[in-house]
NUVOVO-466291 format. One record per residue: z, y, x of N, C-alpha, C, CB in turn; residue in three letters. Coordinates in steps of 0.05 Angstrom, whole numbers, plus 32768, in hexadecimal, padded with zeros to 4 digits. Glycine has a CB too. Example, Ala and Ser with C-alpha at 12.3 -4.5 7.8 and 13.67 -1.06 7.14 Angstrom:
809C7F8E8108809C7FA680F6809C7FBE810880B57FA780E2ALA 808E7FD38101808F7FEB8111809D8001810280727FF4811ASER 
This chain:
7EFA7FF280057F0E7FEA80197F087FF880347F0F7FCC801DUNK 7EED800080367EE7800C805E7EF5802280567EC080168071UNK 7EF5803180467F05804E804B7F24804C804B7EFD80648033UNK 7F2A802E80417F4B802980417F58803280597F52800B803DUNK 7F70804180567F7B804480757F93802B807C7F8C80678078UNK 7F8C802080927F998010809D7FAA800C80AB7F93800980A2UNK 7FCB7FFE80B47FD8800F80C97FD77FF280D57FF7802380C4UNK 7FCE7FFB80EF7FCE7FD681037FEA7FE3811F7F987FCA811EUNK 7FF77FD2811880147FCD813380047FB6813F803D7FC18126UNK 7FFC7FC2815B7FF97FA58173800E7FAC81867FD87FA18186UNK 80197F96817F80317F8F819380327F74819F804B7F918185UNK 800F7F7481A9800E7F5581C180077F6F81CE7FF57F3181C0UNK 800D7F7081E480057F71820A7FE87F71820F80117F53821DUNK 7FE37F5782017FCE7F4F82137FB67F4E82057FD37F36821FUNK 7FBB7F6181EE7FA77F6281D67FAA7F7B81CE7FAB7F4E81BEUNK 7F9A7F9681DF7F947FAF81D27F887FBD81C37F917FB981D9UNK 7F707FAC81C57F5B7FB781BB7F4C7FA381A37F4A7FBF81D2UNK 7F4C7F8B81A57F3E7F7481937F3A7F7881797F4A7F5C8193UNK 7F4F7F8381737F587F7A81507F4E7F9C814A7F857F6F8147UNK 7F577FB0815C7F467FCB81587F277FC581527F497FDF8174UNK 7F217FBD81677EFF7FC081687EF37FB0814F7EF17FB08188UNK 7F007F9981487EF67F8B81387EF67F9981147F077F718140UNK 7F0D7FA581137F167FB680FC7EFA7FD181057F407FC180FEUNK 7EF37FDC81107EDE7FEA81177EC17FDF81127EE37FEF8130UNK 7EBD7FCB81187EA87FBA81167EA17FB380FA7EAC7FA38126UNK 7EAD7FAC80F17EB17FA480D47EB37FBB80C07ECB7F9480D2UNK 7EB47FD580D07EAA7FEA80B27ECA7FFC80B17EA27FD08088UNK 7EE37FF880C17EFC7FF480B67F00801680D47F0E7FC980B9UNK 7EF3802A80C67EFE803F80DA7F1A804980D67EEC805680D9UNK 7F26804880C87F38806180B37F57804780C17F2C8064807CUNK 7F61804C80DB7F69803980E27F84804D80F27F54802480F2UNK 7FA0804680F67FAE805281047FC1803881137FBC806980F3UNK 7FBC8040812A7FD08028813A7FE58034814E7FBC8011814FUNK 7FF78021814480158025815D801D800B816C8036802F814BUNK 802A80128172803B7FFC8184805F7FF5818980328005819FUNK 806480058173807F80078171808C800F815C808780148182UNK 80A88006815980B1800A813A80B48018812B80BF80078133UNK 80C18033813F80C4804D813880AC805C813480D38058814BUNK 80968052813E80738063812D8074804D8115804880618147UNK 8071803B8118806680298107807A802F80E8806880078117UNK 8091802E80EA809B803980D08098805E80C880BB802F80D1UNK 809D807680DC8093808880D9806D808780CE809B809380F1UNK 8061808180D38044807880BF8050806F80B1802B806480C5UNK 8063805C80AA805F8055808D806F806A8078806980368088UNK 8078807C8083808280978074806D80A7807A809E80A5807EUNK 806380B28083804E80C98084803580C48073804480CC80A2UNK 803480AB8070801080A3806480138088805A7FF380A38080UNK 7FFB808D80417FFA807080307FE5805C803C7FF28074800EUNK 7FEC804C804C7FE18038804E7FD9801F803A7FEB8032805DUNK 7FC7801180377FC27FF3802B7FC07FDE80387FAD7FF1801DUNK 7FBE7FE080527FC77FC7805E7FD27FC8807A7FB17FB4805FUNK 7FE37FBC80807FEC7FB6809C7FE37FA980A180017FB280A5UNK 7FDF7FA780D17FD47F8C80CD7FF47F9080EB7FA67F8080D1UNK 7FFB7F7E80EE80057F74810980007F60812280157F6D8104UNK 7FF47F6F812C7FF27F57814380077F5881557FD97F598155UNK 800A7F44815B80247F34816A80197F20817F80377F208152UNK 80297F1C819480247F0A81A4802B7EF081A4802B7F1181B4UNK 80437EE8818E80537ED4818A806B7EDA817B80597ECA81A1UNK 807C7EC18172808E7EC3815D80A17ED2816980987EAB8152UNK 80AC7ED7818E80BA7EE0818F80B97EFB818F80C07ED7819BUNK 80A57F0A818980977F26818A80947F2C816580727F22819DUNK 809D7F17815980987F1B813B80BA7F23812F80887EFA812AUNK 80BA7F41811E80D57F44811880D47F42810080E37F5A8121UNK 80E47F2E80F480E77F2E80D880F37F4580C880F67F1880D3UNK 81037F5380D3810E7F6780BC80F87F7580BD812B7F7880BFUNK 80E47F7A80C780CF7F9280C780C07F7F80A580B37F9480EEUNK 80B37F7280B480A07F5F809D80B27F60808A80967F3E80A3UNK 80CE7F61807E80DA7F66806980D77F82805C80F07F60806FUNK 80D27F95806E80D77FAE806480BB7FAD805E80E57FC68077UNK 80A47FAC8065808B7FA9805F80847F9B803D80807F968077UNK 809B7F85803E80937F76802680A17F88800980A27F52802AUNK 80B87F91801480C47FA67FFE80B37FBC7FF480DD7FB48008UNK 80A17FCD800B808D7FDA800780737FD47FF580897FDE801DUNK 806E7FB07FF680567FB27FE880477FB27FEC80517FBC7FDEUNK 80387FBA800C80237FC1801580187FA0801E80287FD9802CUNK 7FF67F97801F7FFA7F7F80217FFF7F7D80457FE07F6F8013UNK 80027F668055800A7F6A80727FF97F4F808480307F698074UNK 7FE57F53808D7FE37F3E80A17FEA7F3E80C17FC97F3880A0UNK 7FF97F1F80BB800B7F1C80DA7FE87F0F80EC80337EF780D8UNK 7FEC7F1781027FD47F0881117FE37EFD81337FB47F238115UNK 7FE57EE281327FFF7EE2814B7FF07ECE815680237ED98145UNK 7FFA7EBE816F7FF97EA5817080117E8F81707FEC7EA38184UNK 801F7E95815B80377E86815D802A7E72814180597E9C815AUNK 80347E52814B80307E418134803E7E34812980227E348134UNK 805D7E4E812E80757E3B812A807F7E37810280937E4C8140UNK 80837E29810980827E1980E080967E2E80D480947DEC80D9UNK 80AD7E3480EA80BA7E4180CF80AF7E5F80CF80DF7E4180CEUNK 80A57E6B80E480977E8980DF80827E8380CA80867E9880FBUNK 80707E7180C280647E6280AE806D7E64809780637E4B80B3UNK 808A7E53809680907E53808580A17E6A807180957E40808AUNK 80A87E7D808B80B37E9A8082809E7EA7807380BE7EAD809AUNK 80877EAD808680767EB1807D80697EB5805F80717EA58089UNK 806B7E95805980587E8C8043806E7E8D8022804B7E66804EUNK 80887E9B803280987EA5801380937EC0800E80B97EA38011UNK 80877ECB801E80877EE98022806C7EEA800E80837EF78048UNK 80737F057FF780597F027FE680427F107FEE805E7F0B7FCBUNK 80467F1B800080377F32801180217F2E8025804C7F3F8020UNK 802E7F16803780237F1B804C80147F00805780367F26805DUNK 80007F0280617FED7EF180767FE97EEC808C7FDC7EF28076UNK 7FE97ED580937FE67EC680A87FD77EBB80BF7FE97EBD80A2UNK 7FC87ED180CF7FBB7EC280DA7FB77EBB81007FA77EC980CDUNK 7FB77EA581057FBF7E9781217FA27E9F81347FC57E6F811DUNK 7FAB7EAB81517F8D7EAD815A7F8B7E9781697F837EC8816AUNK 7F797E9981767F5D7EB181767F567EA9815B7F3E7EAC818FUNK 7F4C7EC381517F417ED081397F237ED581367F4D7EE88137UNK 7F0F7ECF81287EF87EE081227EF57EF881157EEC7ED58117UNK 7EEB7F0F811C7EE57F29810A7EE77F1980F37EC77F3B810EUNK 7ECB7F0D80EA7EC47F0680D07EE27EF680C77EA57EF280CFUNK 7EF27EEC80CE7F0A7EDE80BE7F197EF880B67F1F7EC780D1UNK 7F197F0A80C87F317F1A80BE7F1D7F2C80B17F497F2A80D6UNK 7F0D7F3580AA7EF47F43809A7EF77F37807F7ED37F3C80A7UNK 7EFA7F1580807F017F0880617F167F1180597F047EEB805DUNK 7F267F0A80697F487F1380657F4E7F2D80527F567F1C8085UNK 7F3C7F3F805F7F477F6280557F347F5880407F3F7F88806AUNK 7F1D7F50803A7F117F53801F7F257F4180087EEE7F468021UNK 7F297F2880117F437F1F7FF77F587F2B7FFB7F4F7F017FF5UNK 7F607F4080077F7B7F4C80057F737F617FEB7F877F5B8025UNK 7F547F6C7FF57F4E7F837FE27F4F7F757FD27F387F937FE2UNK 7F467F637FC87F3D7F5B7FAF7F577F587FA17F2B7F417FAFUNK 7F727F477FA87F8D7F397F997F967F537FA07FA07F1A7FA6UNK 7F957F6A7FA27FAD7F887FA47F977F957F997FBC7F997FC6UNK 7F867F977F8B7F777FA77F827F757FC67F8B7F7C7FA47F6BUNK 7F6E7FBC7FAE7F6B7FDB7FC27F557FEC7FBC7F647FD67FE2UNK 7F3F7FDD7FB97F2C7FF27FA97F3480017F967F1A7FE77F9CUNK 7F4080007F807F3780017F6C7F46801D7F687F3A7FE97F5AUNK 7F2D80397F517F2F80507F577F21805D7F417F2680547F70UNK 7F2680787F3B7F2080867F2D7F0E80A37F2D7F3380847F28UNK 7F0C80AB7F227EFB80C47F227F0780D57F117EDF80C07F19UNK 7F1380F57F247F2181087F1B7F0D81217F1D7F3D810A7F2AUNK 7F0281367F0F7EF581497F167F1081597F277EE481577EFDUNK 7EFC81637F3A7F0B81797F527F08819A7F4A7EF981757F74UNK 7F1381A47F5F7F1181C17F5D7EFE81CC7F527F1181CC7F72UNK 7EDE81C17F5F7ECD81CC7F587EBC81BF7F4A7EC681D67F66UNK 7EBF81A37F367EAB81987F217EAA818C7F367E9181A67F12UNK 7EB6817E7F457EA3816D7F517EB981587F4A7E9681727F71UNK 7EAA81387F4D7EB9811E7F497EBD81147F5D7EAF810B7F39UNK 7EDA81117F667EE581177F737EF680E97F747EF281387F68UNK 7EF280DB7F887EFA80C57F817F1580C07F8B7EE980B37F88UNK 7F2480B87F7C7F4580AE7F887F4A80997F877F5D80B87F7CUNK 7F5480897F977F5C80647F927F78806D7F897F5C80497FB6UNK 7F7980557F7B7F9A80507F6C7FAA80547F867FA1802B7F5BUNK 7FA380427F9B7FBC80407FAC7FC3805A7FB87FB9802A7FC2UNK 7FB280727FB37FB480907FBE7FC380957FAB7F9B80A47FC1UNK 7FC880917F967FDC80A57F7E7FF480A07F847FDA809F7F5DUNK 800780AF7F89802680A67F80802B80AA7F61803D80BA7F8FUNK 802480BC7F5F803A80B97F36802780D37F35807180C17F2EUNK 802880D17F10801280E57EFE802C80EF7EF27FF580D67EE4UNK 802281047EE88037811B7ED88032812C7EBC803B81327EECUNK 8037812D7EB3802881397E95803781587E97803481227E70UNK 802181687E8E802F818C7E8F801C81957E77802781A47EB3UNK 802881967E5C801B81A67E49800481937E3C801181C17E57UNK 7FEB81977E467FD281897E407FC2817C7E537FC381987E35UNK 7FC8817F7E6A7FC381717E847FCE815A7E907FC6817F7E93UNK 7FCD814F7EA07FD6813A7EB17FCE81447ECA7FCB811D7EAAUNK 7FE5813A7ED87FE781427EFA7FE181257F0B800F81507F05UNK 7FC581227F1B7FD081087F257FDB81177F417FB780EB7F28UNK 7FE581077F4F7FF1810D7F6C7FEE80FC7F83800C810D7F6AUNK 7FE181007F8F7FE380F37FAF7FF480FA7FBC7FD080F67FC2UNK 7FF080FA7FDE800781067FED800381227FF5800D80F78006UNK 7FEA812B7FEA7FE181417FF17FD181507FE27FD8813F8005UNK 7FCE81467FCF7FC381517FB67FD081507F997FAC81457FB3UNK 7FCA81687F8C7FCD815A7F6D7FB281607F637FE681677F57UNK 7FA8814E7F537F8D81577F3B7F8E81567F297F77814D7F38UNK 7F8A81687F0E7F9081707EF87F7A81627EE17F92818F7EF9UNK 7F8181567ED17F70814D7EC17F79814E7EA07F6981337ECDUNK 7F69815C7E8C7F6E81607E7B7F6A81437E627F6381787E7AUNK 7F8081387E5C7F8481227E557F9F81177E527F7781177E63UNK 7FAD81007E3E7FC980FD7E407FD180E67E577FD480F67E23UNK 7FDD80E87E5D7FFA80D47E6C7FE880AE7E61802B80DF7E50UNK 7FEB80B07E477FE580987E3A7FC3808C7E387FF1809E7E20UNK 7FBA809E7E347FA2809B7E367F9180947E5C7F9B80B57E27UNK 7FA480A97E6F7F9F80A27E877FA880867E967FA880B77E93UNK 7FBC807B7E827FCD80657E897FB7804B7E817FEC80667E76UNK 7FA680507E757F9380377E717F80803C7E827F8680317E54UNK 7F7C80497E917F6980447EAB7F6F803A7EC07F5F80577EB4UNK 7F8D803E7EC57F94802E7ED37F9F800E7ED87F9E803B7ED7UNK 7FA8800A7EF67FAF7FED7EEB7FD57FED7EE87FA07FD17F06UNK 7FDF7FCF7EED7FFC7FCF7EE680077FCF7F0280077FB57ED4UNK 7FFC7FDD7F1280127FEF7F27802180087F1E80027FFB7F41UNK 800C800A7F098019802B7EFF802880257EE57FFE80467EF6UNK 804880327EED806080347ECF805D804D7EC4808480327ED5UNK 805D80517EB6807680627E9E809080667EA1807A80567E84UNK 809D80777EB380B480717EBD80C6808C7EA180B580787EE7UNK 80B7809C7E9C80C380B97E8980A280C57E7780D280DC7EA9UNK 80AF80D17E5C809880D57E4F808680EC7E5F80A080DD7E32UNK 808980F97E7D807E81077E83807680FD7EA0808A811D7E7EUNK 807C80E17EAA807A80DB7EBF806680B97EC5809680DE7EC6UNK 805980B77ECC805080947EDD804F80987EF8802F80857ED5UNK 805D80807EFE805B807D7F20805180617F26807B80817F31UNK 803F80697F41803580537F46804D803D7F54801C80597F57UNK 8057802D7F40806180197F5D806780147F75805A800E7F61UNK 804F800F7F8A804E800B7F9A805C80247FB4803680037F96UNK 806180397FA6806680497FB9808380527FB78053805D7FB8UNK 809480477FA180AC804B7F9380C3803D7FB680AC80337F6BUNK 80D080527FC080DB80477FDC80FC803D7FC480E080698000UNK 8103804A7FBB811B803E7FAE811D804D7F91813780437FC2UNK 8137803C7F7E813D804D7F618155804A7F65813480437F41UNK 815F80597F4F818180627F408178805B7F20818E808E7F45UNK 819080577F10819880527EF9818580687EF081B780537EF3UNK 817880837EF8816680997EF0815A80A37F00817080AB7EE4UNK 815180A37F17814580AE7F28813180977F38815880BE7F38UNK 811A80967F41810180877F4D8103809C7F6380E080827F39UNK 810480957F7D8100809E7F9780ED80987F9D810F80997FA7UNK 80D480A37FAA80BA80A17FB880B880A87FD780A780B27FA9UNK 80A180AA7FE480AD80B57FFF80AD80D07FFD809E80AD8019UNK 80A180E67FE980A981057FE980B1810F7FCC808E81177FF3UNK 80B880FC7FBC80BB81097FA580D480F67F98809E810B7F95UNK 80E181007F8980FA80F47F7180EC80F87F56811A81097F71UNK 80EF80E37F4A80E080E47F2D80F580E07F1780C980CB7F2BUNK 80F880E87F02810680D57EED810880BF7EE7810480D77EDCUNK 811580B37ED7811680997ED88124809D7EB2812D808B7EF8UNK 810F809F7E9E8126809D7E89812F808C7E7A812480AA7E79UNK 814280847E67814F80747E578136805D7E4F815D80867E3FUNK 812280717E3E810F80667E2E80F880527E3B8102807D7E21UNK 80F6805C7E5380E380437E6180EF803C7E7880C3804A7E68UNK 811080357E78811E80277E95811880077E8A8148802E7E9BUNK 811D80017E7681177FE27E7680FD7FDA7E7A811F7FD67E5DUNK 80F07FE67E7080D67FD97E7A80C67FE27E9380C37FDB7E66UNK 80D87FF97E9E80D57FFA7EC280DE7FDF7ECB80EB80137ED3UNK 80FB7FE07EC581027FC67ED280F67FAD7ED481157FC07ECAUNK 80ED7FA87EB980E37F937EB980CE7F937EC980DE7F8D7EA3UNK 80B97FA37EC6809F7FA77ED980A77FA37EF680927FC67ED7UNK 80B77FB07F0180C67FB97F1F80CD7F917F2380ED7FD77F1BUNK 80D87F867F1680EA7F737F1E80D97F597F1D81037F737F0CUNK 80BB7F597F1580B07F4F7F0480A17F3F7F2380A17F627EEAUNK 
C-alpha cells in the first residue's frame, strides 16, 4: 500500500497541510493533491489511483454528485469532515465505497483506515512479469487495465506499459483475482477501470475493447453483481 498512489482533494480552508503530513508520516509518499473539481476529476483521467481521500470542512463543502461519480469508479473513498449530520451519515453509509471519518483525526486512525481499505479492495495484491531485460519486474492488479492474447503471448497493459509474457489468456486468468473478466476470447479487463459499455464495446479511459456474444452474459453478470 506505501507505494499506492493516492489522490487527496482538501477543500477545508483551514486544513492544508494535516492530512498531507500525516499521509507522509505514515510511509504514504506517492500522494497528489488538489483543491478543486476540475483537477480533482482531470487526475482521475490521467492516472490510476486506489484511494481518494477528501477532506472537507463540513456538509456544506461536501458535493454529493462528486462522491457518486467516485462510487461508479470503484475506487475506495474516505470522506474526513466535521459534519455529524445523520443524513450525510446516512448517505454515506449506502455508498459501498466510501468512509467516514469525523475530526479531529489521529494519523494512526486514518493509517488503520488505508490498511482495511487495503485489505477489503485487495490494493496490494500483485504479480511478477519478467521485463525487458530478465529482470522481475512487479505490477499490482490495480495497475493493469485489460490483458490481450497475440499468437503465443499475452499482453498485460498499464497506462504506460505493455509486458509480454509467454503464456495463455486462461492460465494467466487464475492468478488473478475477480476484478479481472473475460470480456472476448482475446481480451480480460480489469473492472475497475471499465468508465462505460455498449451492447459490444467496454470503454476504458484510453482504450475501446470488445465486448463479445460469448462472454456478455457473464460480463454482465459479474459487472452487475
Amino acid at each position: 500500500m506505501l507505494s499506492s498512489k493516492i489522490l487527496l482533494w482538501n477543500n477545508d480552508p483551514s486544513d492544508t497541510s494535516s492530512i498531507n503530513s500525516a499521509l507522509l508520516e505514515l510511509g504514504f509518499s506517492n500522494i497528489s493533491t488538489v483543491n478543486n473539481e476540475i483537477d480533482f476529476f482531470f487526475e482521475l483521467q490521467q492516472h490510476t489511483y486506489v484511494v481518494i481521500i477528501i477532506n472537507t470542512l463540513s456538509e456544506e463543502n461536501l458535493q454529493y454528485d462528486l462522491l457518486s461519480s467516485t462510487t461508479q469508479n470503484k475506487i475506495p473513498v474516505i470522506v474526513i469532515t466535521t459534519s455529524t449530520s445523520i443524513y450525510t451519515y446516512q448517505y454515506i453509509n449506502q455508498q459501498g465505497n466510501i468512509t467516514y471519518l469525523v475530526k479531529p483525526i489521529h494519523k494512526l486512525t486514518l493509517g488503520t483506515t488505508l490498511k482495511l481499505l487495503s485489505a477489503a479492495y485487495n490494493i496490494n495484491r500483485s504479480i511478477y512479469i519478467t521485463g525487458k531485460h530478465n529482470e522481475r519486474v512487479k505490477i499490482y492488479f490495480n495497475d493493469i487495465h485489460f490483458l490481450e492474447v497475440e499468437g503465443n503471448y499475452c499482453f498485460v497493459c498499464t497506462q504506460h506499459t505493455k509486458y509480454a509474457i509467454k503464456t495463455s489468456l486462461t492460465k494467466l486468468l487464475e492468478e488473478l483475482d475477480d476484478r479481472f473478466i473475460r470480456v472476448h476470447h482475446s481480451f480480460i479487463v480489469n473492472s475497475h477501470h471499465i468508465i462505460s459499455f455498449t451492447a459490444d464495446k467496454i470503454h476504458l479511459k484510453q482504450w475501446i475493447l470488445p465486448l463479445s456474444r460469448t462472454y456478455k452474459k457473464e460480463f454482465l453478470r459479474r459487472i452487475n453483481g
